[in-house]
C-alpha positions in Angstrom: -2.3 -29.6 -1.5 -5.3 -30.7 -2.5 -6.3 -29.5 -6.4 -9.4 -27.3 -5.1 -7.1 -25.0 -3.1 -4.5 -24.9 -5.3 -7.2 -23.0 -7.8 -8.3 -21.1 -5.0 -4.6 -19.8 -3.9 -3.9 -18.9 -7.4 -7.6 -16.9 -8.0 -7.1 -14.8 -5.2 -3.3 -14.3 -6.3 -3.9 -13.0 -9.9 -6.9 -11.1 -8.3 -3.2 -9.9 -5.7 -5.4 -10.7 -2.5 -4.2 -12.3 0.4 -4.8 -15.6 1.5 -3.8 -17.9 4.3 -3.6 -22.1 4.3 -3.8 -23.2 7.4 -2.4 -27.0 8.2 -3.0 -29.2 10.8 0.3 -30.6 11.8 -1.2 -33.4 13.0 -3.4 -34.4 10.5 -2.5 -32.9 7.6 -5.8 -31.4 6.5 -5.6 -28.2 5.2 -8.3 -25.2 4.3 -7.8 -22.2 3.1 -9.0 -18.8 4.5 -9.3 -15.4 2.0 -8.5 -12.8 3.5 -11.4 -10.8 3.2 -12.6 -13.9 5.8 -10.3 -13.9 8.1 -11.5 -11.9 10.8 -14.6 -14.5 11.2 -11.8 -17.5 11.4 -11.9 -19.2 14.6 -7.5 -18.4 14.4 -8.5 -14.9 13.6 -5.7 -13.2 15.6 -3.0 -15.9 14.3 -4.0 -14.8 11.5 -3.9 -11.5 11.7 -0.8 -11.6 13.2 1.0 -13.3 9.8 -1.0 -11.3 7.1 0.4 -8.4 8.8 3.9 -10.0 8.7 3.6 -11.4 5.5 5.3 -14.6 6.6 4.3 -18.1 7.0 5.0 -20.6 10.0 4.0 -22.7 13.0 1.7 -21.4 15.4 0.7 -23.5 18.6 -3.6 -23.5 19.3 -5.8 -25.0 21.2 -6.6 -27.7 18.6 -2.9 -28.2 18.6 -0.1 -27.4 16.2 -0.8 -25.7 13.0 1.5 -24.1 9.7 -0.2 -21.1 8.3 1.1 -20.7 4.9 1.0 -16.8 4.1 0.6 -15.4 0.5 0.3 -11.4 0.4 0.2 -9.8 -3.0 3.5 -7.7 -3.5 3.6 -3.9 -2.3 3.5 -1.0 -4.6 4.6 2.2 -4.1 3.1 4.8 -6.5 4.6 8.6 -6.4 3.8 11.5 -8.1 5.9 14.1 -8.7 9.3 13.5 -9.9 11.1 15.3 -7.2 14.2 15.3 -4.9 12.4 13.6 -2.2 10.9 11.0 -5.0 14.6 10.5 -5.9 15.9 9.1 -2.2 12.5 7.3 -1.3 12.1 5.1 -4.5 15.3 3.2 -3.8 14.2 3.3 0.0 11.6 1.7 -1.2 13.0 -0.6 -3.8 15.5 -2.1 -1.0 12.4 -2.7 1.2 10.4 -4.7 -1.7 7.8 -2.4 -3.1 7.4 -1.9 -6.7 7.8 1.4 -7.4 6.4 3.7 -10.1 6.9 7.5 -10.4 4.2 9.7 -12.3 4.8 13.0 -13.3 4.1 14.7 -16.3 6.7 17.2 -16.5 9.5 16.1 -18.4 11.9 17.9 -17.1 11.7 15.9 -13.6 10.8 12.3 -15.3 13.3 11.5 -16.9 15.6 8.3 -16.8 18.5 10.1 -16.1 17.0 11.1 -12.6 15.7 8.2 -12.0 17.9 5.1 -13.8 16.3 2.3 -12.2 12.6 3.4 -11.8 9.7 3.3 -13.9 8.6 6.8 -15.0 5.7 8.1 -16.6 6.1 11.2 -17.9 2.2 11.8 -18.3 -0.9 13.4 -16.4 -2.3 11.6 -14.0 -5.5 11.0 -15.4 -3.6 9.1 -18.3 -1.2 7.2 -16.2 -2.9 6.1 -13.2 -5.4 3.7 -15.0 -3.3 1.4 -16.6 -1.4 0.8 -13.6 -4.4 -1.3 -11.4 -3.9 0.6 -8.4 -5.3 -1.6 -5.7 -4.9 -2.3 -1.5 -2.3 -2.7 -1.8 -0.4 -0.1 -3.0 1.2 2.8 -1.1 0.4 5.9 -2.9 2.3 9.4 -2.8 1.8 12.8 -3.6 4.8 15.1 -3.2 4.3 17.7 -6.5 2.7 20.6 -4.5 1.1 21.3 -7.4 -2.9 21.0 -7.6 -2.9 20.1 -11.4 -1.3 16.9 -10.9 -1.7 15.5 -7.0 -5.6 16.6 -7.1 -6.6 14.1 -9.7 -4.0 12.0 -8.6 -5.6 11.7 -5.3 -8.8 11.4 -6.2 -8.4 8.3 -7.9 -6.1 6.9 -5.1 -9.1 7.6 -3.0 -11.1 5.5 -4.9 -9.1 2.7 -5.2 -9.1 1.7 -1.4 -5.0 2.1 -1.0 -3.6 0.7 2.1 -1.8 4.6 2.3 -2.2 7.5 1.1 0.0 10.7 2.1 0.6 14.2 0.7 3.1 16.4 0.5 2.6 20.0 2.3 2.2 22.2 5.4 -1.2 21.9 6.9 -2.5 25.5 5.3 -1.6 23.8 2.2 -3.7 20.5 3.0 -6.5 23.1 4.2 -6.8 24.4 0.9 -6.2 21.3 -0.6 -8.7 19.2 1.2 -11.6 22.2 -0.1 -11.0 21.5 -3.4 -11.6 17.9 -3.0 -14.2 18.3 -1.1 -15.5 20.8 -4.1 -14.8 17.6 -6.3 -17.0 15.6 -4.3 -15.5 13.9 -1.6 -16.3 13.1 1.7 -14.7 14.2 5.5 -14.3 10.6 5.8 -12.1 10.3 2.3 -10.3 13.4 3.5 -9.3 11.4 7.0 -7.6 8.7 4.7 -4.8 11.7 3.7 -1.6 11.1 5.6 -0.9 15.1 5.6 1.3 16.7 7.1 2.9 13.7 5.3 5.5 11.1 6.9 6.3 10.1 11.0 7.1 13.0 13.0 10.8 12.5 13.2 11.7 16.0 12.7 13.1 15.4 9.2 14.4 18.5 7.0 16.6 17.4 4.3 15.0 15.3 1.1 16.3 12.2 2.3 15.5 12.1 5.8 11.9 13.2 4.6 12.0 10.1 2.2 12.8 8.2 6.0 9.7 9.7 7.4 7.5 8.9 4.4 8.7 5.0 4.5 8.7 4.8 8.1 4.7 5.5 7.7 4.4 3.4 5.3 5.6 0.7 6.5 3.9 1.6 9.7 0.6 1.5 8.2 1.3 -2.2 6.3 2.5 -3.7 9.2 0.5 -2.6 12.1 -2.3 -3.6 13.7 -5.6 -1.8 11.7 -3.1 -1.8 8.9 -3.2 -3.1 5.2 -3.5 -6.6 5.9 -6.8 -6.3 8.5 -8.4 -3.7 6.1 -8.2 -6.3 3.6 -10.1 -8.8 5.9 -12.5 -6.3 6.1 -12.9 -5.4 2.2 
């Protein structure tokens, strides 16, 4: 790899964007393509196709054989609200990669002993969420019900262009929820980036089979076509 894209691939992994090397099998000449260019590449839907997957390999073109070498920043998975749900869908989501992070002020519910092997912040919102670089990619959750601590927490999710965003509640709830916001400043088009009623419509009931639904959409929403990955291209 030549020293030029070497710099490159690290910049836009300690800025955790994605970014594809494409090399000609042939040849051996490689360039590199950002993310936030793909779409304009001449192997745009090759490469689509492996942002979304996250994985590199060999992909037959017109110009012949090529490897596309596939870095994708890491997944996050940001929940607020320290609840029984939050305590079967942060190991779903451990097992499936993400870096998870629970938020919730109430020390009662954050505690370690609830959750041994998650991070918890046992603060507001408006303390926690900074510190934490919330960025594309990043899954974020509210599941509290309570307006104290999802409003603010959604407001900043909505401003830091997560890949998802879903909230916990019936749809009267959301109603009511989506007026405040919309009181706070926000747009119809921020309010269509809620996931809400939140999760896929699998019927779920108990904690853990919500937890299912939640991660199903999730992953849904990385890995999908208009997901995370072509969003990014778009950035």
């Amino acid at each position: 790899m030549k020293l030029d894209i070497l710099h490159a691939v690290n910049e836009e992994r300690a800025a955790r964007r994605a970014v594809v090397i494409v090399t000609d099998v042939d040849t051996g000449a490689q360039r590199l393509v950002k993310a936030a260019d793909a779409g304009k590449d001449s192997l745009a839907e090759l490469i689509g196709k492996r942002l979304r997957m996250a994985k590199s390999g060999m992909e037959e073109t017109a110009q012949g054989r090529v490897f596309l070498t596939v870095h994708v920043p890491s997944p996050r998975l940001v929940i607020t609200g320290a609840v029984h749900i939050s305590q079967a869908l942060a190991p779903i989501g451990q097992l499936l990669g993400y870096d998870v992070t629970i938020v919730d002020p109430r020390t009662a519910f954050a505690s370690v002993e609830r959750f041994p092997d998650v991070k918890v912040i046992a603060e507001w919102p408006d303390v926690a969420l900074p510190p934490l670089n919330v960025d594309h990619y990043t899954a974020f959750v509210a599941l509290t019900h309570d307006p104290k601590i999802d409003d603010p927490a959604l407001l900043h999710a909505l401003k830091r262009d997560c890949f998802y965003i879903g909230a916990l509640g019936s749809r009267k709830t959301h109603a009511k929820r989506v007026t405040r916001l919309k009181e706070a400043g926000l747009s119809d088009a921020d309010m269509a980036r809620i996931r809400a009623p939140i999760g896929l419509p699998i019927g779920a009931v108990s904690p853990a089979e919500i937890a299912v639904a939640i991660m199903g959409e999730i992953t849904q929403a990385l890995r999908t076509k208009g997901g995370a990955a072509e969003k990014s291209e778009a950035a």
